[in-house]
N, C-alpha and C positions, 0 to 999 in steps of 0.2 A: 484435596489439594489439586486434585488432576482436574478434576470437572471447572477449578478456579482458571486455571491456566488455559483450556479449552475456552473459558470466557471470557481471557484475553486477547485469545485468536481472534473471536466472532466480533469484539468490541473492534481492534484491528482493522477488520475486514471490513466493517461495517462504517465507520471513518473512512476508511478507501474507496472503497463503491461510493459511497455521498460526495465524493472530491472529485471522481470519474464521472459523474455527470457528464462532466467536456473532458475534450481529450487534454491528456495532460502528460509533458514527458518529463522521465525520469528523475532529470534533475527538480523541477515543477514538486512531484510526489516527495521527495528528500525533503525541501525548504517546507515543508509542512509540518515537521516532523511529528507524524503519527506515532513512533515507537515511543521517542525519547521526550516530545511536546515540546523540547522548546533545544537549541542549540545549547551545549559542551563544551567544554573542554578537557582535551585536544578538541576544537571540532572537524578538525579532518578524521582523526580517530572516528568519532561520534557520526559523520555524516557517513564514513563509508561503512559502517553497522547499519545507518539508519536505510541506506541503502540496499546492502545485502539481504535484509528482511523485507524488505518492500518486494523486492523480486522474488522472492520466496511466497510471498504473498498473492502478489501479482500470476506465476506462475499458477499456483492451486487456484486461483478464480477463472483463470484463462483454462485451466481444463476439465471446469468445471461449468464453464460456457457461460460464464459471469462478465467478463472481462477479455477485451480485442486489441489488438496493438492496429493501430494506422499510421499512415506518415505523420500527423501530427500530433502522435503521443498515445498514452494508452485511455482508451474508453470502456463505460460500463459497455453491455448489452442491454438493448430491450426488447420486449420486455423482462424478460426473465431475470435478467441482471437490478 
């Protein structure tokens, strides 16, 4: 069950980096929704999860030299990212 859910991270991450290609801000990363795939309701409920995960996401790629914030939004790295 663990190793599934570690493959929901990577499946996650992996969706996000491909969307990072170009820089893209926050809100950009929400209307995609990688967690939830598609809008909810509530979807203010739903988008601010879908957001709170993103940054969670966003931050473990960003320290793991995956992922850079710029003024216009966040982008992968390359190559490594």
């Amino acid at each position: 069950v663990w190793l599934d859910y570690l493959g929901v991270i990577d499946e996650r991450e992996a969706r996000l980096l491909e969307l990072l290609k170009t820089p893209r801000t926050m809100a950009e990363i929400v209307n995609t929704w990688i967690v939830y795939r598609k809008p909810r309701e509530p979807e203010a409920f739903f988008a601010f999860a879908e957001e709170a995960l993103m940054r969670k996401h966003i931050e473990r790629l960003m320290a793991a030299g995956k992922v850079t914030a710029e003024k216009t939004g966040y982008v992968r790295c390359w190559p490594d990212g």
